[in-house]
C-alpha positions in Angstrom: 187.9 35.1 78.6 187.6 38.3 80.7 183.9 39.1 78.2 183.3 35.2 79.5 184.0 35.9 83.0 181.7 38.8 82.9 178.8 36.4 82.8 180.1 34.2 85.3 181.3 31.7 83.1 184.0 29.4 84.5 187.3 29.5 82.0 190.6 27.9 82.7 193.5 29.9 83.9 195.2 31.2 80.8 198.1 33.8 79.9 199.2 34.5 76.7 202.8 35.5 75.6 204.0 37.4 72.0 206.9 35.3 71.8 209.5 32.3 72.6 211.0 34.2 75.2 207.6 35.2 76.9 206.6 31.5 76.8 210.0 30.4 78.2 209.4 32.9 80.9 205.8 32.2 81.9 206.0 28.5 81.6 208.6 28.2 84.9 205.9 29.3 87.1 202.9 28.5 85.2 201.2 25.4 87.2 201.4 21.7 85.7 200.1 20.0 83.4 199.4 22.9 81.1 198.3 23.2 77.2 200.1 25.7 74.2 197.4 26.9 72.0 197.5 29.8 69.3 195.6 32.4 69.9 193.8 33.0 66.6 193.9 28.9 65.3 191.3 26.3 64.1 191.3 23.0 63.7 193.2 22.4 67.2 196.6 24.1 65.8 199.2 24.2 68.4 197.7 22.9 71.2 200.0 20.6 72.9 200.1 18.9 76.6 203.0 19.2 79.4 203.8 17.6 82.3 207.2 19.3 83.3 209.3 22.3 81.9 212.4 20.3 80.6 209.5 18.8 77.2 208.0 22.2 77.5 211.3 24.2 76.8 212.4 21.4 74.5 209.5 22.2 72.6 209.3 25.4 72.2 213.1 25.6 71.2 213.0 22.5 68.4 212.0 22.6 65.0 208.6 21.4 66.0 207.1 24.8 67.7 205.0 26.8 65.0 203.8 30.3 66.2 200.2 31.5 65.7 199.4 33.7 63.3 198.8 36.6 65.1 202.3 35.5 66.7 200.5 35.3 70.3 200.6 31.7 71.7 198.6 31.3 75.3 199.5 28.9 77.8 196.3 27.4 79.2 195.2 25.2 82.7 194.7 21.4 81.5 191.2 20.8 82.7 191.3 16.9 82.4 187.4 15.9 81.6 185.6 13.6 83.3 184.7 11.4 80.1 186.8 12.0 76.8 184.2 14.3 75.3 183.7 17.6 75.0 180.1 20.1 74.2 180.5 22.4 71.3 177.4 24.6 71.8 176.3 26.3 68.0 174.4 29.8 68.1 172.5 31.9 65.3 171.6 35.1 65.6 173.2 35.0 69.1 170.2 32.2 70.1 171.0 28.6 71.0 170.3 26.2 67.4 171.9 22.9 69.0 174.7 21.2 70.7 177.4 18.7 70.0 179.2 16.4 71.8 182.8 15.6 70.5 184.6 12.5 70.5 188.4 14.1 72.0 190.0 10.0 72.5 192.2 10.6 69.3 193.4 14.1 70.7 192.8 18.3 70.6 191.9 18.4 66.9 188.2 19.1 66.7 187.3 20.7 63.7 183.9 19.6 62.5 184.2 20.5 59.2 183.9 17.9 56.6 187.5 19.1 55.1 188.8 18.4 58.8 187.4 14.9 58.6 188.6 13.0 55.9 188.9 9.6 57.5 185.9 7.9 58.9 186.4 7.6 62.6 184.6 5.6 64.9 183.4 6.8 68.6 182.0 3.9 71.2 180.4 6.6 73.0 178.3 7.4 70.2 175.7 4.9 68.4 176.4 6.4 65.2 180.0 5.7 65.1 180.6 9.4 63.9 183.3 11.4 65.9 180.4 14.1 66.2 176.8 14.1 67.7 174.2 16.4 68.1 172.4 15.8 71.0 168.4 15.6 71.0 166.8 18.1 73.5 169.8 19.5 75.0 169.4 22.1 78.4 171.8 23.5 80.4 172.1 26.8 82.3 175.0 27.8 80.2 173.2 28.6 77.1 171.6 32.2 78.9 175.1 32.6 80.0 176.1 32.2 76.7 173.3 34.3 74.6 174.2 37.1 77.5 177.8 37.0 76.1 177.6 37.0 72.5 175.0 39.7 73.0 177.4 42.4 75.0 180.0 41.4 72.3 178.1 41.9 68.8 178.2 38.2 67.9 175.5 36.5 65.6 176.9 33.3 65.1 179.3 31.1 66.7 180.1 27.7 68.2 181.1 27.7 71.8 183.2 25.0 73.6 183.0 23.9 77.3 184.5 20.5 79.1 183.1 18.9 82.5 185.6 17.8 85.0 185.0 14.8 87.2 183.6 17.7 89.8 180.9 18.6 87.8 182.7 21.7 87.4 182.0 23.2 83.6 185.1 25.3 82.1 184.2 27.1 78.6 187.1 27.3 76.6 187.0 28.1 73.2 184.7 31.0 71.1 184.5 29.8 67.8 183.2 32.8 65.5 184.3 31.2 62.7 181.9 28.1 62.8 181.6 24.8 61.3 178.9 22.0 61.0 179.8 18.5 60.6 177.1 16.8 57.9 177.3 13.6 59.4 175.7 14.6 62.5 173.8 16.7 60.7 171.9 14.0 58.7 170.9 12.3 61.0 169.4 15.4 62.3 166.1 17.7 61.2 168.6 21.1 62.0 170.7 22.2 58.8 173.2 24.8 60.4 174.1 26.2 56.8 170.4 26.3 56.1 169.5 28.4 59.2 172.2 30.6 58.5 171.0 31.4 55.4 167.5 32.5 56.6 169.0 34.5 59.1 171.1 36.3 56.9 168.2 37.0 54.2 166.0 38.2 57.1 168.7 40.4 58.0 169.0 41.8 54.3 165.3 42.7 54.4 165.9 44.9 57.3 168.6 47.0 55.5 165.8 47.5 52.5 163.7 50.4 52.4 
C-alpha cells in the first residue's frame, strides 16, 4: 500500500496485526464498519465485515477465525461501492492487457479462476450472465498509475483491484501477483491471458540466449 501510495494511488486505511491479541487491540479504535483479510490469501480468504466490536471479538475468539498463512491478518476501511461491482485490472510485462468487472452481490470471494467457479452464476449487470466481464475499450487514468507501480517494484504480471464509491472516489485494494483469468469472459473475448503470457515469457527467454 505505501509502493501504491507512492504513485498517488488512493488505498483504504489498513493496519495489520501478527496475532489475536494484536487484532483484539487494534480493532477497539479502529473506525467502523471494517474488513479482516489475510495478508498473503486468494480466493477472498478471511475477509469478513463488522459493524461493532462485540461480532468482531466474538469472531476472532470462536472457532470460526483462521489465521493467514503468513500469520499476519490486516484490518482494512470498508469502502462500500457505489454499484456491487468491482474492476480487476490484468497486466503483462507490467503493460495494461485488459480489465474486468466483477460481479461482488454474492460476497468478497472473487477468484476468477475456473477452479474458483464451479457453479454457474448469473449477474443482471452483465448481458452474459457470467459473474466476470471483460470490458471492451477500457480507459482510465489509473492504468499509468498502475504501470508506474509495478515498474518501481519489479512486477511483470499481475491483476490489480480498485472499487468506486458513490463519490467517484477510486480506492485500489488488492495486488494480485499471483493472477488468474476466467475462460468464460475470456471466450467471448479476442484476448487469451494464458496465451499472451506465454509470448511474453518466450520473448523473454530469447533475451537470456546468446
Amino acid at each position: 500500500y505505501k509502493e501504491l501510495q507512492k504513485e498517488n494511488i488512493k488505498v483504504p486505511n489498513t493496519v495489520y496485526a501478527k496475532d489475536k491479541e494484536e487484532l483484539l487491540h487494534f480493532g477497539k479504535n479502529f473506525p467502523f464498519p471494517y474488513l479482516t483479510k489475510h495478508n498473503r490469501a486468494g480466493r477472498g480468504l478471511g475477509i469478513k465485515l463488522f459493524h461493532d466490536y462485540h461480532s468482531f471479538k466474538q469472531y476472532i475468539d470462536s472457532n470460526e477465525y483462521e489465521n493467514s498463512v503468513d500469520g499476519i491478518t490486516l484490518l482494512q476501511e470498508y469502502i462500500e461501492p457505489k454499484t456491487p461491482t468491482i474492476i480487476r485490472t490484468e497486466f503483462i510485462d507490467s503493460k495494461f492487457f485488459y480489465a474486468v468487472q466483477v460481479d461482488t452481490s454474492k460476497g468478497f470471494e472473487l477468484c476468477p479462476s475456473d477452479a474458483c467457479n464451479l457453479e454457474d452464476e448469473y449477474c443482471p449487470t452483465n448481458p452474459t450472465g457470467n459473474k466476470f466481464m471483460i470490458i471492451n475499450n477500457f480507459s482510465n487514468p489509473i492504468l499509468d498509475q498502475y504501470q508506474k507501480f509495478l515498474k518501481n517494484n519489479h512486477i511483470d504480471i499481475a491483476g490489480i483491484e480498485y472499487l468506486e464509491d458513490s463519490n467517484g472516489q477510486q480506492y485500489t485494494y488488492d495486488v494480485n501477483t499471483n493472477t488468474n483469468y476466467n475462460s468464460i469472459a475470456e471466450n467471448l473475448s479476442k484476448k487469451k491471458g494464458m496465451k499472451a503470457i506465454a509470448y511474453y515469457l518466450k520473448k523473454e527467454l530469447a533475451n537470456l540466449k546468446p
